[in-house]
C-alpha positions as CSV (number, residue, x, y, z in Angstrom):
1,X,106.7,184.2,250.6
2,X,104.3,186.4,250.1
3,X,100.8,185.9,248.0
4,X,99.8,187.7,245.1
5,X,98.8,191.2,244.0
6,X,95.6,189.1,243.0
7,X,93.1,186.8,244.8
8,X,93.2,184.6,241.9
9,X,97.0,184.2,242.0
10,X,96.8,182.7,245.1
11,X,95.6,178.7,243.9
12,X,93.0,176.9,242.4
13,X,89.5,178.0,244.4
14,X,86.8,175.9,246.1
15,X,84.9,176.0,242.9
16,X,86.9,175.2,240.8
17,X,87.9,171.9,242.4
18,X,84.2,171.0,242.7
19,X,83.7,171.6,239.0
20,X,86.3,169.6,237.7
21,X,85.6,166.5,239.7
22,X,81.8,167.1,238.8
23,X,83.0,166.9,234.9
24,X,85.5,163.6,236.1
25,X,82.2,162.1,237.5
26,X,80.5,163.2,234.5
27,X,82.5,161.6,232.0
28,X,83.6,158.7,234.2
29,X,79.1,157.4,234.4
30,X,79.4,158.0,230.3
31,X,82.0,155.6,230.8
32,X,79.6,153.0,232.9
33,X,76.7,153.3,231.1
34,X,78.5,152.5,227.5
35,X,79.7,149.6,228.4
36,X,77.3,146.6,227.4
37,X,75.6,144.6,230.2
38,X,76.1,140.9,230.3
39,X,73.4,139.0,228.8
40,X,71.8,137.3,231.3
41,X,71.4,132.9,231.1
42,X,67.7,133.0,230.3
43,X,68.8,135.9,227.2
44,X,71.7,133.4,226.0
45,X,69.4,130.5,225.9
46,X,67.1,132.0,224.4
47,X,69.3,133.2,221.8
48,X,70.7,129.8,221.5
49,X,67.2,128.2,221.3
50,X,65.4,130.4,218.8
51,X,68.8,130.1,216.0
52,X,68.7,126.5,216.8
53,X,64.8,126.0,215.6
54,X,65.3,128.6,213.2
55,X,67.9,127.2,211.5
56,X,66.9,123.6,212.5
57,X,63.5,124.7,210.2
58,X,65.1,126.1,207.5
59,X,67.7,123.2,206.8
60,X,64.4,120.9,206.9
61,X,63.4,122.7,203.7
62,X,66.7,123.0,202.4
63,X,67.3,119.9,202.3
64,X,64.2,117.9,201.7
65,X,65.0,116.0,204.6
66,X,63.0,115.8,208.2
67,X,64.6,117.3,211.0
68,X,63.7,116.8,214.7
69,X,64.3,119.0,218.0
70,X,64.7,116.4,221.6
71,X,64.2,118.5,224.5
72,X,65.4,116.8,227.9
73,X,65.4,119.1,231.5
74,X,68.9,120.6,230.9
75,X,70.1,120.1,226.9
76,X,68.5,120.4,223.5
77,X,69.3,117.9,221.0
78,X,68.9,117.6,216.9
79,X,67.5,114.0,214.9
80,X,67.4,113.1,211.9
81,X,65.0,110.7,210.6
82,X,66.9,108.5,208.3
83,X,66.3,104.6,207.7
84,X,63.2,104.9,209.0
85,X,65.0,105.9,212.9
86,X,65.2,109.3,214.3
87,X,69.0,109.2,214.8
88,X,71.6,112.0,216.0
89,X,73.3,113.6,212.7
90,X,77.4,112.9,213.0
91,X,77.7,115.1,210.0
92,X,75.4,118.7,211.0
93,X,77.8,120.9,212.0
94,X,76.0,123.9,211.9
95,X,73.7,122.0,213.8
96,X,74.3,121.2,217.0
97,X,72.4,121.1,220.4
98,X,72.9,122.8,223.6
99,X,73.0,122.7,227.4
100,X,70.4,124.5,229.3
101,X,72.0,126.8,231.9
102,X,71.4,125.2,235.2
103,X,69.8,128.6,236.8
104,X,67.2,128.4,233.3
105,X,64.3,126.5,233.5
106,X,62.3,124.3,230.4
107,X,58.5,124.1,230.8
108,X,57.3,121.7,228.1
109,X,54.1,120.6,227.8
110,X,52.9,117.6,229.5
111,X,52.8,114.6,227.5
112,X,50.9,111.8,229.1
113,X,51.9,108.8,226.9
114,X,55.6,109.7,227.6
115,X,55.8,108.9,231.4
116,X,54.1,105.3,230.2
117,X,56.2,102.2,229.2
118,X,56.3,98.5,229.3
119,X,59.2,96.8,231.3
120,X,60.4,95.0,228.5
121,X,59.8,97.8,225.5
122,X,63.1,99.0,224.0
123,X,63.7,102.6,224.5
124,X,63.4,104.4,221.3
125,X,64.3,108.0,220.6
126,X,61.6,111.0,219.2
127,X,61.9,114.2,218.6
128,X,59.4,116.2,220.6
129,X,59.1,118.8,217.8
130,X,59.7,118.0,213.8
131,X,60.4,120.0,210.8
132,X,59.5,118.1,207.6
133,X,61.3,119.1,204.6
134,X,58.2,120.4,202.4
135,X,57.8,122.9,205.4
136,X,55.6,121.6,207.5
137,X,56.1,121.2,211.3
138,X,54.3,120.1,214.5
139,X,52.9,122.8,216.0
140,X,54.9,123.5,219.8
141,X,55.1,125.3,222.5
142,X,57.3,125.7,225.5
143,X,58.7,128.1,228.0
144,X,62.1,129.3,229.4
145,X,62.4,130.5,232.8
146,X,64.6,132.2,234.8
147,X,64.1,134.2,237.8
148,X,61.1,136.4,237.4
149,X,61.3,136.8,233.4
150,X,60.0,134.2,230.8
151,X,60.5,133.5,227.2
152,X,57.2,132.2,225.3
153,X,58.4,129.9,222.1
154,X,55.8,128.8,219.9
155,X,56.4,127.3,216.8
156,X,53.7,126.8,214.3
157,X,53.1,124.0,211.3
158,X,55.0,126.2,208.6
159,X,57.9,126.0,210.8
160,X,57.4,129.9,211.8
161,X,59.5,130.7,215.7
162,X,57.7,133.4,217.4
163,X,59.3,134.3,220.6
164,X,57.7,136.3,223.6
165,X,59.0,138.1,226.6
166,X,57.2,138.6,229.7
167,X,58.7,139.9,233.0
168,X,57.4,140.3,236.6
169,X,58.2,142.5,238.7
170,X,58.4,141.7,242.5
């Protein structure tokens, strides 16, 4: 066999090998970077936990009725006060609480009178946070944490959700 009248009929050159895996690389990290990340616990709670008072606050007024938010260390929970009980609604299907993600964690603030009980008192449920139906609402504030990043929630009495990030950086 013999090689070509030209240098170029002899194969593919250095160069041109490096430039076509430089435009494979190229178009392979366009690839990467479009695909979405996976939100994060802390960002699926909160997005769980702001609709949840969101909607919780706007089905208050909707429906004249009052609405209450239980928060326990690791799940969210909806009342309704009816009869004169805060009781858990069987028939709310758009509402319905949620677990916390175990990594995620719920700073409330402290509430002195909860921790303090007689033996024999019966054990009655409260919401920690209320949405009455003309609108009003107790004014509430907690945190989510997770890792170094956390999620302000502060809800005000017209039954406003504001939501605040705040990361730190190690």
């Amino acid at each position: 066999m013999s090689a070509g009248a030209f240098r170029s009929d002899a194969g593919v050159s250095l160069v041109e090998i490096m430039v076509a895996l430089f435009i494979v690389g190229l178009a392979s990290g366009f690839v990467i970077l479009s695909i979405p990340r996976s939100p994060t616990p802390l960002e699926e709670d909160r997005r769980s936990m702001e609709d949840m008072l969101t909607t919780t606050s706007r089905l208050a007024e909707l429906s004249g009725e009052p609405l209450g938010v239980r928060f326990d260390d690791k799940a969210v929970g909806v009342l309704r006060f009816r009869d004169g009980v805060w009781q858990t609604p069987d028939d709310l299907r758009t509402l319905t609480g949620f677990a916390i993600d175990e990594d995620v964690r719920l700073d409330l603030p402290d509430d002195e009178m909860s921790n303090f009980r007689l033996a024999n008192q019966e054990i009655v449920i409260e919401p920690d946070l209320w949405f009455d139906g003309s609108g009003l609402a107790t004014a509430y504030a907690f945190q989510l944490k997770w890792k170094s990043s956390t999620y302000f929630f502060a809800v005000d009495q017209s039954g406003e959700v504001n939501v605040q990030s705040q990361r730190f950086s190690r």
